[in-house]
C-alpha positions as CSV (number, residue, x, y, z in Angstrom):
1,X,-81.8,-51.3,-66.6
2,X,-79.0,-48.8,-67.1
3,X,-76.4,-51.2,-66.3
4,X,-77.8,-53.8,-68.2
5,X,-78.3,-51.9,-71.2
6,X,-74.3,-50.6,-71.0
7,X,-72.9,-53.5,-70.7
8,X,-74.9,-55.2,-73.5
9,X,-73.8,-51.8,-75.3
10,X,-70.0,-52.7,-74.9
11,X,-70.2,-55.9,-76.3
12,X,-71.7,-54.1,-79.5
13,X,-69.2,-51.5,-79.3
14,X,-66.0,-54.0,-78.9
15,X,-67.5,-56.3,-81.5
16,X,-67.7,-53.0,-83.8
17,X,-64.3,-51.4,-83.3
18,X,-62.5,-53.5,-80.8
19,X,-60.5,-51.8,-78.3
20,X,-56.6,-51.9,-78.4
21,X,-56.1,-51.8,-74.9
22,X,-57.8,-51.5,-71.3
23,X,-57.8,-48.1,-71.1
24,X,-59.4,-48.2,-74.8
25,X,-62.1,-50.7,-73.2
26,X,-62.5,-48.4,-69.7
27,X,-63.2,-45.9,-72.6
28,X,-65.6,-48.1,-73.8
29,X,-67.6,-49.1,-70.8
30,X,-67.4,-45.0,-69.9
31,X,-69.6,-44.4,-73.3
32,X,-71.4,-47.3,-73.6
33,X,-73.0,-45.8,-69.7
34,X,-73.7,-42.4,-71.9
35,X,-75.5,-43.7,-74.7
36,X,-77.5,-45.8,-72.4
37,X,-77.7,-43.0,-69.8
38,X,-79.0,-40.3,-72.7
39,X,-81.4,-43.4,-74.7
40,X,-82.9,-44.1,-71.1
41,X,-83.6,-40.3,-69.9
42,X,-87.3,-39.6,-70.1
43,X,-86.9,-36.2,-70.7
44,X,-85.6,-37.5,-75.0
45,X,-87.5,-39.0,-76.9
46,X,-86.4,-42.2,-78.8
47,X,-85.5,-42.6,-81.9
48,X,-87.6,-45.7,-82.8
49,X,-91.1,-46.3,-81.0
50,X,-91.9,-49.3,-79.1
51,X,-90.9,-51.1,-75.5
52,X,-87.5,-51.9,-76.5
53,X,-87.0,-48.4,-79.2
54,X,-84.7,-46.8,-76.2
55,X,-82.5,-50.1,-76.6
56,X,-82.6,-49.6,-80.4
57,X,-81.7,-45.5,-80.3
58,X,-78.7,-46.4,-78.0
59,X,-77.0,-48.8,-79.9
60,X,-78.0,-46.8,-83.3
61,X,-76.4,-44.2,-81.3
62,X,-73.2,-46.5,-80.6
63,X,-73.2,-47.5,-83.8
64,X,-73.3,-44.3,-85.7
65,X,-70.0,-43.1,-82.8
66,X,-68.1,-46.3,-84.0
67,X,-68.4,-45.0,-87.6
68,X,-67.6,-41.3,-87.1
69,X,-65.1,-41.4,-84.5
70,X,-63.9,-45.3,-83.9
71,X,-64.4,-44.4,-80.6
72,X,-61.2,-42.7,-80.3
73,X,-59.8,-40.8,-77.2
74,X,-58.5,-37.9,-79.3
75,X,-61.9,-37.4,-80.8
76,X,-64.0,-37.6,-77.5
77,X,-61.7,-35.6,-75.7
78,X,-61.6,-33.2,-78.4
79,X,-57.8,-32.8,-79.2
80,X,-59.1,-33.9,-82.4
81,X,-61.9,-32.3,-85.0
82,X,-63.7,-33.0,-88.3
83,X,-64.9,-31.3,-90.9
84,X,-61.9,-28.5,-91.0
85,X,-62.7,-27.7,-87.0
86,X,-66.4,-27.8,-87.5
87,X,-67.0,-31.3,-86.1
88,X,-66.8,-32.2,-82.1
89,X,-67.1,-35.1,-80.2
90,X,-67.6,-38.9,-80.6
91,X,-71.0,-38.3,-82.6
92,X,-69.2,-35.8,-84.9
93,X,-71.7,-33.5,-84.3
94,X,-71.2,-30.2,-86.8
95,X,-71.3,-26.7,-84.4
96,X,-70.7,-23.4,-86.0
97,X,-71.1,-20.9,-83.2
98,X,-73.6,-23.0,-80.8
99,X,-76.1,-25.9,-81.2
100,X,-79.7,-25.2,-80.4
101,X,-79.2,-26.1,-77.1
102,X,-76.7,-23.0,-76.8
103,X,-73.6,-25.6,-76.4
104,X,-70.0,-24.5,-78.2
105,X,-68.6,-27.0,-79.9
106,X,-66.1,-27.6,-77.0
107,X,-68.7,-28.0,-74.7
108,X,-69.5,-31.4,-76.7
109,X,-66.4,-32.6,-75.8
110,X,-66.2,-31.6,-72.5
111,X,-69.6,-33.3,-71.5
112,X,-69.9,-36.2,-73.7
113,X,-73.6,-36.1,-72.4
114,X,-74.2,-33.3,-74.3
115,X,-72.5,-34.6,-77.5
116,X,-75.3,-37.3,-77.6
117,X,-78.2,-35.4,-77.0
118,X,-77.5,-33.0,-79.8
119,X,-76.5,-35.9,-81.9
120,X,-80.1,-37.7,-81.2
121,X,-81.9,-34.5,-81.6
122,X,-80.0,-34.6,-85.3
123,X,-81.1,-38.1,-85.0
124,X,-84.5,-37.8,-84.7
125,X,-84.7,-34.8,-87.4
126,X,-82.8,-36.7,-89.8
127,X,-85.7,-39.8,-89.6
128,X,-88.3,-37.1,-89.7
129,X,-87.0,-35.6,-92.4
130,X,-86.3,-38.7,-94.4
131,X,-89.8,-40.6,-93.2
132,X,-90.5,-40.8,-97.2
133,X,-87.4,-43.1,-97.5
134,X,-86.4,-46.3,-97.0
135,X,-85.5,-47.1,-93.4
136,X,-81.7,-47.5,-94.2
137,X,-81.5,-44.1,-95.6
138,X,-83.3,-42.2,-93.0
139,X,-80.2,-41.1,-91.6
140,X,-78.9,-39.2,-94.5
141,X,-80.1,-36.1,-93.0
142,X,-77.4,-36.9,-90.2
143,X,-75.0,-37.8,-92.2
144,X,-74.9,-35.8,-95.4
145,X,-77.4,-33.2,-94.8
146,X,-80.3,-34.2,-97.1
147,X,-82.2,-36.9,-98.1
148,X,-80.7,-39.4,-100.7
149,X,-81.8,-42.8,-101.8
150,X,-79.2,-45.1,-101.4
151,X,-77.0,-42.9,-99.0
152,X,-74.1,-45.4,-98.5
153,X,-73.2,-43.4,-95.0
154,X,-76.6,-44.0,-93.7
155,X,-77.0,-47.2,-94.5
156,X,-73.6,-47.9,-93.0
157,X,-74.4,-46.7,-89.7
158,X,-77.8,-47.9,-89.7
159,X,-77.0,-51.4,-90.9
160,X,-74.2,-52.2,-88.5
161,X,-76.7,-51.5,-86.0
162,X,-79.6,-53.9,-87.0
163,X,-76.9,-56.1,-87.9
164,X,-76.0,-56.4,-84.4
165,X,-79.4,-56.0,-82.8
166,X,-80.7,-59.2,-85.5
167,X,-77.6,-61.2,-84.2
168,X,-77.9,-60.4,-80.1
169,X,-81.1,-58.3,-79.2
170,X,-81.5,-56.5,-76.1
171,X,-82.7,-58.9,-73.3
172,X,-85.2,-60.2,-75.8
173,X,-88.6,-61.2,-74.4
174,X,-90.6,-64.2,-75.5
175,X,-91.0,-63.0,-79.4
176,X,-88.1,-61.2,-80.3
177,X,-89.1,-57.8,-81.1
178,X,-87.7,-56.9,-84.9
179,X,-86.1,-53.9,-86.1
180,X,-88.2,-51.5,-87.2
181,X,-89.6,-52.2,-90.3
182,X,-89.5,-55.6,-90.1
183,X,-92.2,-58.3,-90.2
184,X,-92.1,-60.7,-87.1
């Protein structure tokens, strides 16, 4: 299912922010195994619940990296930073000294493995902070810090990923299964 997943991944990823070259789309194909690699892993929990909800927290994870980084090499690589220095990786994941998991901001870029499972630890936080809102904005926590109504960044990231997922789902079964929040 790994392979599967990634390469259903890229397609989301190139339709998103299409690469500019093949090493761009090598690149690609190299994250696109991550996020499915870190949705998949048994040992994180998902970000949405149900059969398909790993699916779901990868390409939410995929689309959240093609708004905060483009995908860029100089941001996964880490020759570039956000936030004034503060921000590493393709996740733009915020470090002061170390994350919880006792990783330095370099370490983020050095194992983009670890950028993601900080970033869907924040990921996760962020919706349980933000359960009281509206789906779209349940990401505000990730993105701004606190929960807002009508947090344009969160809905961003969080609509270019249903977006995709309403247009091409995941190796759909019989009755496509909706994005959260949505009726059948």
């Amino acid at each position: 299912m790994l392979d599967q997943l990634a390469t259903w991944l890229v397609v989301a990823m190139t339709t998103f922010v299409p690469p500019q070259s093949d090493t761009d789309r090598a690149r690609y194909e190299s994250m696109a195994h991550d996020f499915a690699a870190v949705a998949l892993d048994i040992t994180e929990d998902p970000a949405f619940p149900g059969d398909l909800g790993r699916a779901k927290t990868a390409l939410l994870m995929a689309s959240i990296a093609s708004w905060e980084s483009g995908y860029r090499a100089d941001v996964d690589d880490g020759r570039t930073l956000g936030d004034h220095g503060q921000s590493f990786c393709i996740m733009q994941v915020r470090v002061i000294g170390k994350t919880r998991e006792g990783w330095a901001g370099k370490d983020l870029t050095s194992d983009r493995t670890k950028c993601l499972r900080v970033a869907l630890r924040h990921i996760r936080e962020s919706f349980r902070w933000c359960a009281a809102s509206a789906q779209e904005d349940r990401l505000a926590g990730y993105t701004v810090g606190s929960c807002r109504e009508n947090e344009h960044l969160s809905r961003d990231r969080v609509g270019r990923a249903k977006w995709f997922w309403n247009k091409s789902p995941f190796d759909p079964p019989t009755s496509p299964d909706p994005w959260p929040g949505e009726a059948r």
